[in-house]
N, C-alpha and C positions, 0 to 999 in steps of 0.2 A: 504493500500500500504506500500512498506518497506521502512522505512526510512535511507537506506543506499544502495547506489549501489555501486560495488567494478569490474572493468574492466564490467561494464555491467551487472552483475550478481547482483540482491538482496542478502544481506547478514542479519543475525541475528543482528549480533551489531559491531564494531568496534571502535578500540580506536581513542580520537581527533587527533593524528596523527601518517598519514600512518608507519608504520613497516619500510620501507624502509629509511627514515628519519632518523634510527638509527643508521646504514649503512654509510651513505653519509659524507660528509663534505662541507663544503661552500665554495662557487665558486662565483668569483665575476660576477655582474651584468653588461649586456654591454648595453648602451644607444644609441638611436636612432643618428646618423651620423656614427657611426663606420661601414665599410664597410660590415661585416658579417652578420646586420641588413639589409639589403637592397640588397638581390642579393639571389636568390632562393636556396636551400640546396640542399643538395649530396643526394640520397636515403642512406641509412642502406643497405648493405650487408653482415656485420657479424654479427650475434648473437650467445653473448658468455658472457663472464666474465664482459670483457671490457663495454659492452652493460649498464648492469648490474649495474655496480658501477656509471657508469652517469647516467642512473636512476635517482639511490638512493642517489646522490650528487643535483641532478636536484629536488627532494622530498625540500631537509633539506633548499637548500635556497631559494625556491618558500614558504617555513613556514618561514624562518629568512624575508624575504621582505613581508610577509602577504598578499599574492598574490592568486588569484583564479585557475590561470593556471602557466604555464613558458616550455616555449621552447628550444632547445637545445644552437639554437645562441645567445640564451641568456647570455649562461653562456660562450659563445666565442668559440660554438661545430657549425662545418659545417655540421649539420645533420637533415635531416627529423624527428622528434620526438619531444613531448611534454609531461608533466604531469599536473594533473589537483587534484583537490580538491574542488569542486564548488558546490553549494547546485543551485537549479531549481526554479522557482518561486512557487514551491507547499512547497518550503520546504525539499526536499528528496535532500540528499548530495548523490554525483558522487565523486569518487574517480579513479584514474588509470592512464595510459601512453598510449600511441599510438606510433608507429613504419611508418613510410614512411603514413603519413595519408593522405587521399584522402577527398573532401568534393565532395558529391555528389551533383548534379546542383538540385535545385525542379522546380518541374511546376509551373509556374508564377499565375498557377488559385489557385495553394492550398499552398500558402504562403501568409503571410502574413508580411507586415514592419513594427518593431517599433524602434521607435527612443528613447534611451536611452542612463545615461549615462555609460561612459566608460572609464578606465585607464590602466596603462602599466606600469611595473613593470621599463620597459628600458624607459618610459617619466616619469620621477620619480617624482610625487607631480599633473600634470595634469588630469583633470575630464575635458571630452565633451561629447557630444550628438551624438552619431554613429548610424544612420539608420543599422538593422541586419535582416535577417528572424526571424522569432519567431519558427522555427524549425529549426536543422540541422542534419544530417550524415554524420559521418565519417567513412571511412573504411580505414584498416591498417591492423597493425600485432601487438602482442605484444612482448616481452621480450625475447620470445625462437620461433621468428618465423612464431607463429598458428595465423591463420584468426580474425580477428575483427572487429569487428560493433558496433560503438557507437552510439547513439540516445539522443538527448535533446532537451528540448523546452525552451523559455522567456531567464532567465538568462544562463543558461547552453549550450545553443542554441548558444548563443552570446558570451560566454570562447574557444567552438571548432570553431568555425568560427574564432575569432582572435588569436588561435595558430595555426590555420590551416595556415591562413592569414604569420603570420611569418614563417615556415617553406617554403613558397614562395619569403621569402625576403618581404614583408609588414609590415609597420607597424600602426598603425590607422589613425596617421597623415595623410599619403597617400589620405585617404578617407573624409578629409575634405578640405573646401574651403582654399583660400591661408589666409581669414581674419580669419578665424577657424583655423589655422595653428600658425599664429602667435600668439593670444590668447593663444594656449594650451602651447607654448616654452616662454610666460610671464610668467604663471604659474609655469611653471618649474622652472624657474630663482629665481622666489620669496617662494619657497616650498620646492625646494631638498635639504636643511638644513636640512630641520625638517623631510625631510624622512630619511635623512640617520644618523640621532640621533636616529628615530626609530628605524631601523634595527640593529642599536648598541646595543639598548635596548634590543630590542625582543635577538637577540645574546647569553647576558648576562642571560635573564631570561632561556633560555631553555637550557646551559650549564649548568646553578645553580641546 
């Protein structure tokens, strides 16, 4: 099997990060209580330039936060869209963006639930245990527009599902109890120092 998929498509090789990346620049991170986080996104209707350049913004600081997915409200964009860079529990990295994504519902017979854990680029320093399918799809468009079908299972399964989840206004908190709740905003309290030393760091290294 290929050990890279790039918008769905197997590829030969690719470099450790996306092309687009190069492109981009850093956009700050928005955290869970800010309004934008919690209220469902606009569809995409223009695909252009504009599109394009938040993307490739949306790439470089989903690498500056060391993050597996990041979605547009993230970076404070009222939009349908996400990017992703996530490897699969076999090991094979997914690479790419979705436009106005769609998660299709599965039949309850051929799903499966595992409970793992899970963090958030916006709950900065928190780790819980979020029940997810162990498969998802999504459908959307990419970058100029053309039809898309993405497909993951185990870990990757569980990146389009929680940026599916935030393009709806969700964020994971949502889906936990109120004592799972406060746990995970302890964490935060006591950890988002040290994340945001990181992202200083990581910063520094991939200008140098």
């Amino acid at each position: 099997m290929p050990s890279v998929f790039v918008q769905g498509r197997p590829v030969e090789s690719y470099p450790p990060l996306a092309p687009e990346a190069r492109r981009g620049s850093v956009r700050r991170i928005t955290e869970a209580g800010e309004e934008v986080l919690h209220k469902p996104c606009r569809d995409v209707t223009e695909f252009g330039p504009d599109l394009a350049a938040l993307i490739d913004d949306m790439f470089l600081t989903m690498y500056i936060a060391d993050g597996a997915g990041l979605a547009a409200n993230q970076v404070d964009v009222d939009l349908r869209l996400f990017v992703y860079d996530c490897p699969d529990d076999d090991g094979v990295r997914h690479v790419g963006h979705i436009v106005n994504p769609v998660l299709e519902p599965l039949d309850a017979a051929h799903r499966r639930l595992l409970e793992d854990s899970e963090g958030c680029l916006s709950v900065p320093g928190a780790v819980m245990d979020v029940p997810r399918p162990d498969r998802a799809v999504v459908r959307g468009f990419d970058r100029d527009g053309e039809p898309l079908v993405i497909e993951g299972t185990g870990y990757f399964a569980r990146c389009l599902a929680h940026e599916t989840d935030h393009c709806n206004g969700q964020v994971y908190l949502d889906r936990l109890s109120k004592r799972e709740r406060k746990d995970a905003l302890r964490q935060v309290a006591d950890r988002r120092e040290g994340v945001f030393a990181r992202r200083a760091a990581r910063t520094a290294e991939l200008n140098g």
